[in-house]
N, CA, C and O of each residue as an XYZ file, in Angstrom:
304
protein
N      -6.077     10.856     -0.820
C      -6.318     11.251      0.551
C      -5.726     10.192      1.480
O      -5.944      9.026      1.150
N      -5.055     10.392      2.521
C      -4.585      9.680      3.428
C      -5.587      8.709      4.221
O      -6.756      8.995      4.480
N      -5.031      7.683      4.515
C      -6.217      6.599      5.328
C      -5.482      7.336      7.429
O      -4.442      7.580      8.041
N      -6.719      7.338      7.564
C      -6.472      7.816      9.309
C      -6.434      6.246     10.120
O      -5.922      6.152     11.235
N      -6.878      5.367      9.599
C      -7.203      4.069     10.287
C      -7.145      2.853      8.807
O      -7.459      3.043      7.632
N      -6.561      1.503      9.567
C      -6.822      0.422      8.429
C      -8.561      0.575      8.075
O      -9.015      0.536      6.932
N      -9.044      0.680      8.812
C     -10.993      0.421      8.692
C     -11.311      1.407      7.370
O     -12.108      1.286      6.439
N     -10.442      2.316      7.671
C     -10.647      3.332      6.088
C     -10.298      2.724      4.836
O     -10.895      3.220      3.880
N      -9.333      1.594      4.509
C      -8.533      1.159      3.560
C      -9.634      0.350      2.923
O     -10.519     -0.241      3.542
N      -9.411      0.409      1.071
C      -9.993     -0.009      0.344
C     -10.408     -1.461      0.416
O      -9.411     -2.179      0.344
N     -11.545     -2.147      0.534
C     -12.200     -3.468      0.313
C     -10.919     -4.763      0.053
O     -10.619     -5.765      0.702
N     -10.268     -4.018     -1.502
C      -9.204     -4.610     -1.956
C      -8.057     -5.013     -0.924
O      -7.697     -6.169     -0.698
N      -7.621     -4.025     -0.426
C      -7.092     -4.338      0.559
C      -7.342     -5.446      2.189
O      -6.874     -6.526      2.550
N      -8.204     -4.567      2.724
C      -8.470     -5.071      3.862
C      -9.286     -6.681      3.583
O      -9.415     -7.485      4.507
N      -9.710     -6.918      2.377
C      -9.895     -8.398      2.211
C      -9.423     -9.208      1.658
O      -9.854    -10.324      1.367
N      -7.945     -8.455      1.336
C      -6.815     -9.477      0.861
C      -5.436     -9.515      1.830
O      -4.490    -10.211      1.462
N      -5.353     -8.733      3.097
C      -4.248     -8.573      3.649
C      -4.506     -8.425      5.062
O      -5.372     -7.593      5.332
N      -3.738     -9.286      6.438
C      -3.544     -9.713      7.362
C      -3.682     -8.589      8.134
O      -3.049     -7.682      7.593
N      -4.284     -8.170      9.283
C      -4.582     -7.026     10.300
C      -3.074     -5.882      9.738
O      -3.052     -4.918      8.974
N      -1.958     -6.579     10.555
C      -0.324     -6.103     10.791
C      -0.408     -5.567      9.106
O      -0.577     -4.358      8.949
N      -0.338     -6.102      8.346
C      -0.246     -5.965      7.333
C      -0.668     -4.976      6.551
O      -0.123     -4.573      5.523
N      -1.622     -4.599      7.034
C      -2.912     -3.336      6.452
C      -1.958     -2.094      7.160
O      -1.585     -1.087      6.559
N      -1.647     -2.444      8.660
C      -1.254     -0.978      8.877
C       0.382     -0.737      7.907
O       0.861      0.396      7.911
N       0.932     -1.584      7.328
C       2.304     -1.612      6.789
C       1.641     -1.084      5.338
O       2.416     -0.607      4.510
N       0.635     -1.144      5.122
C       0.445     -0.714      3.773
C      -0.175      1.048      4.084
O       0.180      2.127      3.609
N      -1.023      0.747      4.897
C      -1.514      2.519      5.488
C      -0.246      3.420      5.850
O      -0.471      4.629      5.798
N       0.882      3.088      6.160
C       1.718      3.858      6.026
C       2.449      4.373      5.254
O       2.874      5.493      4.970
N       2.566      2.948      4.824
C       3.531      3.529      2.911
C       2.482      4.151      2.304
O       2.818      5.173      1.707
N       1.109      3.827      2.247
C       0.545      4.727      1.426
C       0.458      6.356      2.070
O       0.726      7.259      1.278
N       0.141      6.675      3.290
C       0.343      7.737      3.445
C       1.426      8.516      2.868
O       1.364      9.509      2.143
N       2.652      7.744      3.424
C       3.934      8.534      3.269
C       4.063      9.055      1.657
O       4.137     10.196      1.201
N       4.058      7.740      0.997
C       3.741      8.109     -0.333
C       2.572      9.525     -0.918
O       2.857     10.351     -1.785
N       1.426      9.452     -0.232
C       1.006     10.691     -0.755
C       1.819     11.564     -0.519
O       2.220     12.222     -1.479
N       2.300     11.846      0.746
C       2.870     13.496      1.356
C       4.443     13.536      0.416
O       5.041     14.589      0.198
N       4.845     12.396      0.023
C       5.890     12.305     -1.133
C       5.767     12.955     -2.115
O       6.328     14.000     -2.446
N       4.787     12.163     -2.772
C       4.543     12.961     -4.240
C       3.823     13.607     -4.485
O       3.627     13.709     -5.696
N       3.272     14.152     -3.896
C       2.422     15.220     -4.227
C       2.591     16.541     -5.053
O       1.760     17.450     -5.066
N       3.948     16.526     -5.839
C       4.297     17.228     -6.688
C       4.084     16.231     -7.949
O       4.637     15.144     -7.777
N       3.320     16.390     -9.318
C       2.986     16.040    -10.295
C       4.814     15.007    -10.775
O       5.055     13.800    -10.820
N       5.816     16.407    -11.074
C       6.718     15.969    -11.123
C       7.964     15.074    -10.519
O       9.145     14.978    -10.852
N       7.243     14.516     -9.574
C       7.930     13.496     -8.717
C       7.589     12.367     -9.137
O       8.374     11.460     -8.860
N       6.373     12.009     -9.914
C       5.821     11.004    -10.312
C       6.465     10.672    -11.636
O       7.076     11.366    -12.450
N       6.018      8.921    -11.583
C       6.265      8.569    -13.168
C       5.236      8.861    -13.854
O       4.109      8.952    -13.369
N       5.644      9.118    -15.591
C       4.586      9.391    -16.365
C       3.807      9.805    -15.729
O       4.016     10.542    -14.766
N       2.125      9.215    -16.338
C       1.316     10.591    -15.823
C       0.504      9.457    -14.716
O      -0.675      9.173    -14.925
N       1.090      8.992    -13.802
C       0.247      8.241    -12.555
C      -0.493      9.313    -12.059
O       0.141     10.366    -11.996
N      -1.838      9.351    -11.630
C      -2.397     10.326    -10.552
C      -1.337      9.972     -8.565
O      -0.590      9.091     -8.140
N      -1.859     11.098     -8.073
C      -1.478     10.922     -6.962
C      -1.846      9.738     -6.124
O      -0.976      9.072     -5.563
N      -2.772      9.540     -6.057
C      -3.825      8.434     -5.085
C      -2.808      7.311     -6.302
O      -1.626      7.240     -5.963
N      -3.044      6.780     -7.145
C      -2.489      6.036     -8.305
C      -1.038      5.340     -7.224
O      -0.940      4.470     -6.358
N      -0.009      6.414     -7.970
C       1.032      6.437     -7.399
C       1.188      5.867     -5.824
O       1.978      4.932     -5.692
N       0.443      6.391     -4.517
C       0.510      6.252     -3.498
C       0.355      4.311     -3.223
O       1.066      3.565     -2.550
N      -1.049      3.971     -4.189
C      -1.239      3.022     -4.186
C      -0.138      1.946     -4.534
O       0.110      0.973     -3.821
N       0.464      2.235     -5.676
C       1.767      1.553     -5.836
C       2.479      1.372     -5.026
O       2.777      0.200     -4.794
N       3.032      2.370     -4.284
C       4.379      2.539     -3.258
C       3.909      1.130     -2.200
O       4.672      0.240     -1.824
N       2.178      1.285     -1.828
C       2.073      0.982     -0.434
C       2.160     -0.283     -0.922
O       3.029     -0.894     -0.300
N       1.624     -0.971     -1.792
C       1.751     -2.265     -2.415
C       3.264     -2.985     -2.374
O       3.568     -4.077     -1.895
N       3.946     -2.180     -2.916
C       5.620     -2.337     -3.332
C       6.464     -2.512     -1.950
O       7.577     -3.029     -1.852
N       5.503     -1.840     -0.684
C       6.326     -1.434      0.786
C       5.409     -3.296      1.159
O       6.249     -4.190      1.263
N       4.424     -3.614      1.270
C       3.709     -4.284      1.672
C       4.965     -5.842      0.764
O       5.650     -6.639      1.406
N       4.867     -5.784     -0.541
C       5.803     -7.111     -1.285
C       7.071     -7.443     -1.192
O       7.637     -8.491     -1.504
N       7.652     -6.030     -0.534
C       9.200     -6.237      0.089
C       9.272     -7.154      1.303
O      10.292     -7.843      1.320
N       8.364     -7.343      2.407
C       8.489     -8.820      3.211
C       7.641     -9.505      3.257
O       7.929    -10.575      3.794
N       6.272     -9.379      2.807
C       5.567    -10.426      2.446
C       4.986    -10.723      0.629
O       4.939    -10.041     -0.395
N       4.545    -12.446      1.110
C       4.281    -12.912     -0.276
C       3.428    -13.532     -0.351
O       3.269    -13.909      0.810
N       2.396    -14.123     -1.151
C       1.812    -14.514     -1.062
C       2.021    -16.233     -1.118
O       3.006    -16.606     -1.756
N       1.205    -17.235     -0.527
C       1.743    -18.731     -0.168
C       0.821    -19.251     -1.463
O       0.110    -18.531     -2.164
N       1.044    -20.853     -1.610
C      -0.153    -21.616     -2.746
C      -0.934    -21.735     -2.280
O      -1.643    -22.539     -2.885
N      -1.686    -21.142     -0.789
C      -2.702    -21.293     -0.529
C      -3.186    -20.092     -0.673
O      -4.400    -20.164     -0.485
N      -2.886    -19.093     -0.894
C      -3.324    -17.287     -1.003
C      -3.245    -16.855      0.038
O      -3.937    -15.852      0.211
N      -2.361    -17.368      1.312
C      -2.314    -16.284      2.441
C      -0.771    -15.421      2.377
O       0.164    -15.674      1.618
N      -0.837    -14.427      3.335
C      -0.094    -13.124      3.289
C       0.984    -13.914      4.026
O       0.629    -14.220      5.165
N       2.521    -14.433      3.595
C       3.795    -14.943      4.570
C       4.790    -13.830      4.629
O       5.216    -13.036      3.790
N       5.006    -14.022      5.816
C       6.450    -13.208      6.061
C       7.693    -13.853      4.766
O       7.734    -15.056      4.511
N       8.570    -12.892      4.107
C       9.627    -13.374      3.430
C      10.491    -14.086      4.865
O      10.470    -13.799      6.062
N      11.246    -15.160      4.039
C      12.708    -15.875      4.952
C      11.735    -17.047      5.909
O      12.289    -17.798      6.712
């Protein structure tokens, strides 16, 4: 199911990732559901929510990283 707001986003999230950051992941994850939502768009047998979760993660690690102190940095 799509998040309407960061405040909706899983614990995991919102207490590991920076305000800006949450909404960069609420989007990829949206988009990602309305993506795959055909079984066969997916790898192997990921569920949908599964899958979505990946993408938004993967959209979220393309410019940020995590520092040796565990906070969320911009890449560069």
């Amino acid at each position: 199911m799509p998040y309407a707001t960061i405040e909706d986003l899983p614990d995991s999230v919102r207490d590991n990732l920076p305000e800006h950051v949450q909404d960069i992941y609420k989007e990829a994850y949206n988009s990602a559901w309305d993506q795959y939502a055909d079984p066969e768009d997916r790898r192997g047998e990921a569920g949908r929510e599964e899958t979505a979760h990946r993408v938004a993660w993967a959209a979220v690690k393309e410019s940020y990283k995590k520092d040796a102190d565990g906070r969320w940095r911009k890449h560069g």
